[in-house]
C-alpha positions, 0 to 999 in steps of 0.5 A: 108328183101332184100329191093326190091321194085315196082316202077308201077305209073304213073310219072305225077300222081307222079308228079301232087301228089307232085305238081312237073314239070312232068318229061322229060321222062316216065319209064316203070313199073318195079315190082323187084328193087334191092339195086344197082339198078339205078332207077329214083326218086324224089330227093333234093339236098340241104335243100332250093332247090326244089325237083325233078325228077332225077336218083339215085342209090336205096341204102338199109339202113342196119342200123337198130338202131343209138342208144347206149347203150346194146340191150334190152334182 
């Protein structure tokens, strides 16, 4: 799986959604974002901070399992 994704919905329906400032600018829809893609989200920065909209860079995880030990066979 490549990790791509669609970002299509309106960001004040986000924001109203997730009961949120609206963001300061809109974005246009984009329908194939990549991993390494800068793409604005809603972040927190910190466990007693309040969440908000912000740019970040679209990472996929390839961790799959942190568990150790042998795989099932």
């Amino acid at each position: 799986m490549c990790g791509r994704f669609a970002l299509f919905s309106d960001p004040t329906s986000i924001a109203r959604a997730l009961r949120l400032p609206p963001p300061s600018e809109n974005w246009p829809p984009r329908y194939n974002i990549a991993p390494g893609t800068w793409i604005t989200g809603v972040l927190r920065y910190s466990t007693d901070g309040d969440p908000l909209f912000d740019e970040s860079c679209w990472v996929e995880s390839t961790t799959v399992s942190t568990a150790t030990g042998s795989s099932p066979r």
